[in-house]
C-alpha positions in Angstrom: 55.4 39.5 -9.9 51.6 40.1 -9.9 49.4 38.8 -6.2 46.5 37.6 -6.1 44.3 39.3 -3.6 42.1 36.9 -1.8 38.0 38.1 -2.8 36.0 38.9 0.1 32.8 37.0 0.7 29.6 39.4 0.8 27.9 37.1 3.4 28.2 36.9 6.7 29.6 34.1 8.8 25.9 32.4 9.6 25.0 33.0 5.8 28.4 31.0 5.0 27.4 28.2 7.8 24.4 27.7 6.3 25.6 27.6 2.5 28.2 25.2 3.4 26.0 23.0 5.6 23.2 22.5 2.3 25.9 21.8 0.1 27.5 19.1 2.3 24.5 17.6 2.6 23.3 17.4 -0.8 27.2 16.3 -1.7 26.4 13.3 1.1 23.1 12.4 -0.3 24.0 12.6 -4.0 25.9 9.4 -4.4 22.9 7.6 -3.5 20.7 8.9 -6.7 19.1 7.3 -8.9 18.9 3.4 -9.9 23.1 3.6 -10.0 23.3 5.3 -6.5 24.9 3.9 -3.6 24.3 3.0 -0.2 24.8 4.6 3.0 26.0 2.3 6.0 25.0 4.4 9.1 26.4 3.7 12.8 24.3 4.8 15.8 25.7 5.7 19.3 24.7 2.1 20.3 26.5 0.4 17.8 23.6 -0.4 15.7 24.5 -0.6 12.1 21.9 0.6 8.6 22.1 0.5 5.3 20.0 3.5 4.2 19.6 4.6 0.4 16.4 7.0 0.8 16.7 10.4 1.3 14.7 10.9 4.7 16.1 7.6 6.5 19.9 9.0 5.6 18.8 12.0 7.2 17.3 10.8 10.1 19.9 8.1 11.1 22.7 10.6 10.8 20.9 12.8 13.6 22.3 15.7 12.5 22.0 19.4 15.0 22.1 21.8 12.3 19.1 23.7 11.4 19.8 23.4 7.6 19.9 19.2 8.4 16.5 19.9 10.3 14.5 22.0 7.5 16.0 19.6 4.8 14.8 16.5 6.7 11.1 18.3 6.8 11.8 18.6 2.7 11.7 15.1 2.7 9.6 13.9 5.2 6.8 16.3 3.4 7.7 14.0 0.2 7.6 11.1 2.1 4.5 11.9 3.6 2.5 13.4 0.4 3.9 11.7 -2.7 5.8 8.6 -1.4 8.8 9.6 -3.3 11.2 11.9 -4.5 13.0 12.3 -0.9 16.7 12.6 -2.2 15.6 14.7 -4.9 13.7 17.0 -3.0 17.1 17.6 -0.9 19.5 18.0 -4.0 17.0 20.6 -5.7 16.7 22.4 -2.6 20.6 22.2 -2.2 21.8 23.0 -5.7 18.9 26.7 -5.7 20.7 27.4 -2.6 24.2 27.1 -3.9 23.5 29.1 -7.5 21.9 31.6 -4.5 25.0 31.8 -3.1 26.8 32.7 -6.2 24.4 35.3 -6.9 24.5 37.4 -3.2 28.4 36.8 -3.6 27.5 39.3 -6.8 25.6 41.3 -4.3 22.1 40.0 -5.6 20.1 40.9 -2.7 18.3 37.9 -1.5 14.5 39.1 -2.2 15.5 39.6 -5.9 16.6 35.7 -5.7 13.5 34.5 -4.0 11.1 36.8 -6.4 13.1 35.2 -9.6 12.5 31.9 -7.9 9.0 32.2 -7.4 8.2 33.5 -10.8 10.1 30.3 -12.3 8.2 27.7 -10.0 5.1 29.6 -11.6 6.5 29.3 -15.0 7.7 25.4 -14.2 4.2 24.5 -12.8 2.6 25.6 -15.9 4.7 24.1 -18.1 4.4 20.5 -16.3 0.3 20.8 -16.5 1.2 21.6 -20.3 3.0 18.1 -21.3 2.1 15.6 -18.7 -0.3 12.9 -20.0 -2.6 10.8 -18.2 -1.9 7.1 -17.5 -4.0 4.7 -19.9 -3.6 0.8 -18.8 -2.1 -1.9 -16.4 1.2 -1.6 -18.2 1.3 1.9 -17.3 0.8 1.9 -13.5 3.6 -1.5 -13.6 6.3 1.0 -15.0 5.5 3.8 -12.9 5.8 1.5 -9.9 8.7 0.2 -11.4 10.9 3.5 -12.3 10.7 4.4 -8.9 11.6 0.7 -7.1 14.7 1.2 -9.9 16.0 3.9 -7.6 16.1 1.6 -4.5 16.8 -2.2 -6.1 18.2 -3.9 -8.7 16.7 -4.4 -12.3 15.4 -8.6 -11.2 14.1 -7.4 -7.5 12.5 -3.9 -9.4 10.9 -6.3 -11.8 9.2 -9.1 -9.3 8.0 -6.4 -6.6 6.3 -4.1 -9.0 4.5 -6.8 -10.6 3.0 -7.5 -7.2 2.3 -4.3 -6.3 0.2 -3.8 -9.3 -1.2 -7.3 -9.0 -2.6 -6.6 -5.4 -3.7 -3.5 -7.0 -5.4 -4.8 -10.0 -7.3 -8.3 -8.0 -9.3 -5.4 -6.1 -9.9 -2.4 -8.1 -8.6 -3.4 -12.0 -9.7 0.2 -12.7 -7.2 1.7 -10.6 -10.0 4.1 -9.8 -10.2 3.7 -6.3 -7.6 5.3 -3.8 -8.9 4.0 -0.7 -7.7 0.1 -3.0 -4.3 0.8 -0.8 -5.7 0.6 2.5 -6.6 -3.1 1.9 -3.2 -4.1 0.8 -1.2 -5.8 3.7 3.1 -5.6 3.4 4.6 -8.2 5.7 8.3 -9.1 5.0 11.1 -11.9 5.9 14.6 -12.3 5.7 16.2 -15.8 5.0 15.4 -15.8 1.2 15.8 -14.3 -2.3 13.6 -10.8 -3.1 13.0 -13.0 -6.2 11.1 -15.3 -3.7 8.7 -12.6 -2.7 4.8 -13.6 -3.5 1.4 -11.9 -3.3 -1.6 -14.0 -1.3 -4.9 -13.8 -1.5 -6.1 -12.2 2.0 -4.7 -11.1 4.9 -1.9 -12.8 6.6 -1.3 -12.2 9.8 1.1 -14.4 12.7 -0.5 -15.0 15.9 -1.5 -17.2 18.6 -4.2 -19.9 18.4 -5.7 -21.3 21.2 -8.5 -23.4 20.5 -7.2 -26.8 18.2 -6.0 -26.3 14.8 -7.8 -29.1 13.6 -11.0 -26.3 13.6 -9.1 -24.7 10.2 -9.7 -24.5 7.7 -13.3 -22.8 8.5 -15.6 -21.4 6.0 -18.9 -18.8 6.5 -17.3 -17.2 9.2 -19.2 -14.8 11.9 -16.1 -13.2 14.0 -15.2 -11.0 16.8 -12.6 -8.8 17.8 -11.7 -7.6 21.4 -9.0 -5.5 21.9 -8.6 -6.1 26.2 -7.8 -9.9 27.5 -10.2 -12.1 28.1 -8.7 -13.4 31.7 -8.6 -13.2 35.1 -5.7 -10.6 35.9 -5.1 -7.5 36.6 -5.4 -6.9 32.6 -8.2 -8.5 32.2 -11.6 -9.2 34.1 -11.5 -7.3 37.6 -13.6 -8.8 40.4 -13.0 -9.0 44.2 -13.6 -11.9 45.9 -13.4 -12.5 49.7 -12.8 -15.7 51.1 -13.2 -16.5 55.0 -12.8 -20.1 55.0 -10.7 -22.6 53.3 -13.5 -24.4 52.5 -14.8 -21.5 50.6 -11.4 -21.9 48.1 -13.5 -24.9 45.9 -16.6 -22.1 45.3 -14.0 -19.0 44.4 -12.6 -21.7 41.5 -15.8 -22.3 40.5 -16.9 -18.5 40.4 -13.4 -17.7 38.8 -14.9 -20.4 36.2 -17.8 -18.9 36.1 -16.9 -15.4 35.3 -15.2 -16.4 32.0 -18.1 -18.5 31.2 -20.0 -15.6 31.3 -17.8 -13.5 28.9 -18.0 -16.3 26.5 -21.7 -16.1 26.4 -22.6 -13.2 24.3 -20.4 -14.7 21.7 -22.6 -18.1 22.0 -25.7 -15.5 21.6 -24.4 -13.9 18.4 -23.0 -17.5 17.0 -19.5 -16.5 16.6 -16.8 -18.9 15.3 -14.1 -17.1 15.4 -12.8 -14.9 18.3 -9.8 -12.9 17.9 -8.1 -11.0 20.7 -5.1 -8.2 20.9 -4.3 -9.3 24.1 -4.2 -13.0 26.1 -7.1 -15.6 26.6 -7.0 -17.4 29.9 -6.2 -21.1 28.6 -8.5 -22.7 30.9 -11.5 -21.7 28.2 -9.6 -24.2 25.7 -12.6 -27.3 26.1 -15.1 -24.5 26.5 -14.3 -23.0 23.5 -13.3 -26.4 21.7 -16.4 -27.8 22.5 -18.6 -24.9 21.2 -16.7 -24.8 17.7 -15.2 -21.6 18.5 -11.8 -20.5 17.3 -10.1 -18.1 19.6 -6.9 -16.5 18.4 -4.7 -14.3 21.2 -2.3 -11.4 20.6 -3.1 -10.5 17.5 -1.2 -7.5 16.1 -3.1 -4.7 16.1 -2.4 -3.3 12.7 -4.1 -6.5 11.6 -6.8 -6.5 13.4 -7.9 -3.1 11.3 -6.7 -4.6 8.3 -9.8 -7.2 9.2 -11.7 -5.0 10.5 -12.0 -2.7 7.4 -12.3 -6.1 5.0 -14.6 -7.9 7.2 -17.0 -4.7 8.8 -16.3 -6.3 11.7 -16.1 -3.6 14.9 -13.2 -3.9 17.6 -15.0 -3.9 21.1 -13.2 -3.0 24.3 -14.8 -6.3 25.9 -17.0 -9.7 25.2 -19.5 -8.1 26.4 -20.3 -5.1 24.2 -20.4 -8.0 21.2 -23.6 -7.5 19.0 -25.2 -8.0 15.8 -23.4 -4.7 15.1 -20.0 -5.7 15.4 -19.4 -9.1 14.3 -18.1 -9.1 10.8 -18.0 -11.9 7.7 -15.9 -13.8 5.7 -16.0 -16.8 3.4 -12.6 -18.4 4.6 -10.2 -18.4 7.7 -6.9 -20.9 6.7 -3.2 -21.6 7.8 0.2 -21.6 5.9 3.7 -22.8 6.4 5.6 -20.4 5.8 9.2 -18.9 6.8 9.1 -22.4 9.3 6.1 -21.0 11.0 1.9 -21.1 10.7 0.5 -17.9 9.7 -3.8 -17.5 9.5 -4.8 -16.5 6.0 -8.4 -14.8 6.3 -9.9 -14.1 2.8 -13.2 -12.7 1.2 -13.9 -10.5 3.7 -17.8 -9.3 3.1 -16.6 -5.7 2.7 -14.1 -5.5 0.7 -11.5 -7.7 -0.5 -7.4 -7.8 0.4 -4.5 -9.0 -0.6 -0.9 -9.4 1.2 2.3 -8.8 -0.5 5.0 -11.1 1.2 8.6 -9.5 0.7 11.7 -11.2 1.6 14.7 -10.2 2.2 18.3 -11.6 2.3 19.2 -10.5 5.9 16.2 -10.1 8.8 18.0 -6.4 9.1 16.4 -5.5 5.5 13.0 -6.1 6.7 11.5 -2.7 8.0 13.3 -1.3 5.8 11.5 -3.2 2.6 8.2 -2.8 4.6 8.7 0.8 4.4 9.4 1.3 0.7 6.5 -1.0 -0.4 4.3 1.2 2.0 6.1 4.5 0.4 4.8 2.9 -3.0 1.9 2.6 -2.3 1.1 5.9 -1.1 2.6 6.8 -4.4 0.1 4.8 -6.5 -2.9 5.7 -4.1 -2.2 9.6 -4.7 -1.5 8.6 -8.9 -4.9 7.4 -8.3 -6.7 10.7 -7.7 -4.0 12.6 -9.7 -3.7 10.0 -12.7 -0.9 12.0 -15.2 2.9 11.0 -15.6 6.1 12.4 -17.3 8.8 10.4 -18.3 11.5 9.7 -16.8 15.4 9.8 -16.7 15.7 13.7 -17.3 13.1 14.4 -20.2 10.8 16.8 -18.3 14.4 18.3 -16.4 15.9 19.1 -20.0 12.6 20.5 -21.3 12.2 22.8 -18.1 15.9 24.1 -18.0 16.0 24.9 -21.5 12.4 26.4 -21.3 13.8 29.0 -18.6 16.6 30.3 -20.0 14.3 31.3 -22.7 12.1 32.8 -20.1 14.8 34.7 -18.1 15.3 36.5 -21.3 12.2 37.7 -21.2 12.7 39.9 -17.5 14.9 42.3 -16.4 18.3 41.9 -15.7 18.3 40.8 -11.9 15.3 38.6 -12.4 17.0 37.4 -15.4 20.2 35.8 -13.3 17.7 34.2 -10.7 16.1 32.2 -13.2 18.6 31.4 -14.9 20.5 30.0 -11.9 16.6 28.0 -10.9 17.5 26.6 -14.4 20.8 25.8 -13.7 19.4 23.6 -10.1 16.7 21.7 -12.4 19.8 20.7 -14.9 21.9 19.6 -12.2 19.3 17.1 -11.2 20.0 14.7 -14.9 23.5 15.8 -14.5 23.4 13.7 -10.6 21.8 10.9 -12.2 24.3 10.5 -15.7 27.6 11.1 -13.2 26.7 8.3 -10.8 25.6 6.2 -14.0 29.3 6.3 -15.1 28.3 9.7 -17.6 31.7 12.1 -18.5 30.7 15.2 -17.2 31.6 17.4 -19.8 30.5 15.3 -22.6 27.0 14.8 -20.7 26.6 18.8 -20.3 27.9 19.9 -23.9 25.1 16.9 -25.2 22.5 18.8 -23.2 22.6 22.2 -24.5 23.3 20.9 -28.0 20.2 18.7 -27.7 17.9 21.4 -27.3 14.7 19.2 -25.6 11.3 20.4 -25.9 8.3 18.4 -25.3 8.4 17.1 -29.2 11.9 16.4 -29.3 12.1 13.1 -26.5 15.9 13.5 -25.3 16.7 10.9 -21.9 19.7 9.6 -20.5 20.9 6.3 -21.9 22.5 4.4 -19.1 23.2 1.2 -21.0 25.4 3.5 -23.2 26.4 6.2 -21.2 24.7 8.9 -23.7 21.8 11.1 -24.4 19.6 9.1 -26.5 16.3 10.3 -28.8 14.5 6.9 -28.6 11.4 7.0 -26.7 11.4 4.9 -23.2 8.2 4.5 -21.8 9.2 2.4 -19.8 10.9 4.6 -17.4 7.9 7.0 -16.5 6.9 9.9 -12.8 4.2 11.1 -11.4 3.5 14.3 -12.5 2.1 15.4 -9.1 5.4 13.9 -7.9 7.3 16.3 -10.0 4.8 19.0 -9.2 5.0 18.6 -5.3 9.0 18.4 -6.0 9.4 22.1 -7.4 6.8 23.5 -4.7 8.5 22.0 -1.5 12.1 22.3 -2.5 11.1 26.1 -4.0 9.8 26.9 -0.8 12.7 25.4 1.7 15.3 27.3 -0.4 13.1 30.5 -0.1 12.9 30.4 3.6 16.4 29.5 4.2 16.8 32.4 1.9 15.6 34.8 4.3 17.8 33.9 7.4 20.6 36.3 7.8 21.6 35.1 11.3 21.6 32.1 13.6 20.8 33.0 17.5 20.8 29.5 19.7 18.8 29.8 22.9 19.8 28.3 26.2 17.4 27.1 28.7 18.7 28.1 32.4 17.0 26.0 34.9 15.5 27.4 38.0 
């Protein structure tokens, strides 16, 4: 009878704790990949339930103490942040180079030789990305690159609508698509109660405040405006004056000066012909006639991130008070309207003299989708604003993965040994990436890795995965289509997080003793 000996593990308990936390993690966040991922429902200590499918959000909502959970949450908050996407494949690549790591130091690879073979394939994987990407040509193009990532986070219908009207509200400002700074006039305001198929892109910015003066002053055209950002009130957040009164009889005058003062702050917008006044904060009610009577439209507590969304599209400036109101700071537009909509009036202000902008109205089944759509169409759109000073794509669904991995086990032959196995195991991380994508599409495992290395990719041979048919197919689909800086900012940050965790051989936690 022959017993097996248990092996012994070359790495130490803290090496082991880290190891096994990255791989949980990128087991977690795997079956939420790609258009056929899954959901995550996520429970707080409150109670409060979310259904998270990006990378970052999973992260964040699990509130996880480990230090691996905390560097792989900066992996894709730096996605988040500088692309706009690629957050759960950011922490898969940066999971699966730390696994095939852990394979080699369990052959006694020290870990320098790992993080030298690693660096020497991002080199090689950089410069073969700047080798086959191509740059984006028309309309069509910037739809399906919008598109192929919204497939990762909604259905094919709700993909289809919402990328159209990203590009739309793209395309009514800047139909070049040459102009970055396009985004920043581009307003996202979603609604539950209704289909995503219901969503809709309007002409201006829409914003939901309060009006004070009538509503039979809208709609009003050739608009001079003003923006204060304090209230325009007697109270202790607005005007501040001290008044002393003796005599009751006194009580009629301190009205009247109370009166007086707000007349006062009114003025300067009389001076400057203003029509429309908006406010962050409140405006006493008492200035309704007043106001009413001079044609002026005065609109309280408007949100703030509106108010610079018509600041930038009207060059109007936000003063602290009426008072510092000048020729300076008022800004111009053609048209200031209301809508119904979502059983509520909303103002529409368009033609801004500046610069044009549109608003994208998403909604959403539930109210408890809202923020989270808000935040995806504002992820997208930092996507297609950095596309727009780096203007070159890939396609999509594995074709630049299966190029790469096959690319650098040709390249590993090429060094010596050691090196050899740490690019070859980089390789091996860049193939698992397709591999995540055909297994939660449904692909047999086996069948989907023997098709790869029998396919042999290169950048003249298209090979993708076929999800309608659960296969590697040869026909060209352009329709699925990255960002090649996405891919490029991919390798670096993932590269880089697996490298430094590479270098930790031991976990001290510091305790704070108060005095």
């Amino acid at each position: 009878m022959t017993v097996k000996t248990p092996s012994i593990s070359k790495l130490n308990s803290a090496q082991q704790n880290i190891f096994t936390a990255s791989k949980l993690i990128g087991q977690m966040t795997m079956s939420t990949f790609g258009p056929f991922g899954m959901e995550k429902l996520t429970v707080n200590n409150y109670g409060d339930a979310f259904v998270l499918r990006d990378g970052k959000s999973i992260l964040e909502k699990s509130d996880f103490d480990h230090p691996v959970a905390k560097i792989l949450l900066d992996v894709s908050d730096t996605m988040a942040k500088n692309v706009g996407d690629g957050t759960i494949s950011a922490i898969l690549l940066t999971s699966f180079l730390l696994e095939q790591a852990r394979i080699n130091l369990e052959k006694g690879i020290h870990p320098n030789v790992i993080i030298d073979g690693y660096n020497q394939s991002l080199d090689f994987s950089l410069s073969l990305l700047d080798s086959i990407k191509f740059s984006i040509q028309d309309k069509s193009q910037w739809k399906n690159l919008v598109y192929s990532s919204l497939s990762s986070k909604f259905g094919t219908l709700e993909s289809e609508k919402i990328s159209q009207l990203t590009v739309d509200s793209i395309h009514n400002i800047d139909p070049l698509f040459s102009d970055p700074n396009t985004v920043d006039y581009i307003t996202v305001l979603s609604h539950g109660g209704d289909s995503t198929l219901n969503s809709n892109l309007v002409d201006g910015i829409v914003f939901d405040a309060d009006p004070l003066s009538k509503s039979e002053l809208l709609p009003l055209t050739d608009i001079k405006l003003a923006i204060i950002s304090s209230s325009l009130s007697i109270s202790d957040e607005g005007l501040k004056k001290e008044i002393t009164i003796n005599e009751p009889q006194l009580l009629n005058e301190f009205k009247k000066t109370e009166k007086q003062i707000l007349a006062d702050n009114i003025q300067p917008l009389i001076n400057n012909g203003i029509n429309v006044l908006f406010s962050h904060k409140t405006i006493d009610d008492s200035l309704i006639s007043k106001l009413d009577s001079l044609g002026i439209l005065a609109v309280k507590r408007v949100p703030m991130k509106s108010l610079e969304q018509i600041e930038r599209s009207t060059g109007c400036i936000i003063v602290n008070t009426s008072k510092e109101i000048s020729k300076k700071t008022i800004g111009y537009c053609s048209n200031l309207t209301s809508m119904k909509m979502y059983d509520k009036n909303w103002f529409v202000l368009d033609h801004g003299s500046k610069h044009k902008s549109n608003t994208i109205l998403i909604r959403t089944e539930t109210q408890r989708y809202s923020d989270l759509y808000e935040d995806i169409l504002h992820r997208i759109l930092s996507l297609v604003r950095i596309s727009m000073v780096n203007p070159y794509i890939v396609y999509g669904s594995g074709w630049f993965e299966f190029i790469l991995s096959n690319r650098l086990r040709s390249f590993s032959l090429t060094n010596n040994r050691l090196s050899q196995l740490a690019i070859h195991s980089y390789s091996n991380a860049i193939e698992l990436l397709p591999i995540s994508l055909g297994l939660n599409a449904g692909f047999n495992n086996i069948d989907l890795i023997v098709a790869i290395r029998n396919s042999q990719p290169s950048p003249d041979r298209y090979i993708h995965l076929d999800y309608s048919n659960r296969k590697l197919s040869n026909r060209k689909n352009s329709r699925i289509i990255e960002s090649a800086f996405m891919k490029r900012q991919l390798l670096i940050t993932a590269t880089e997080a697996a490298n430094s965790i590479l270098r930790i051989d031991d976990i001290h936690e510091t305790k704070t003793q108060g005095k």
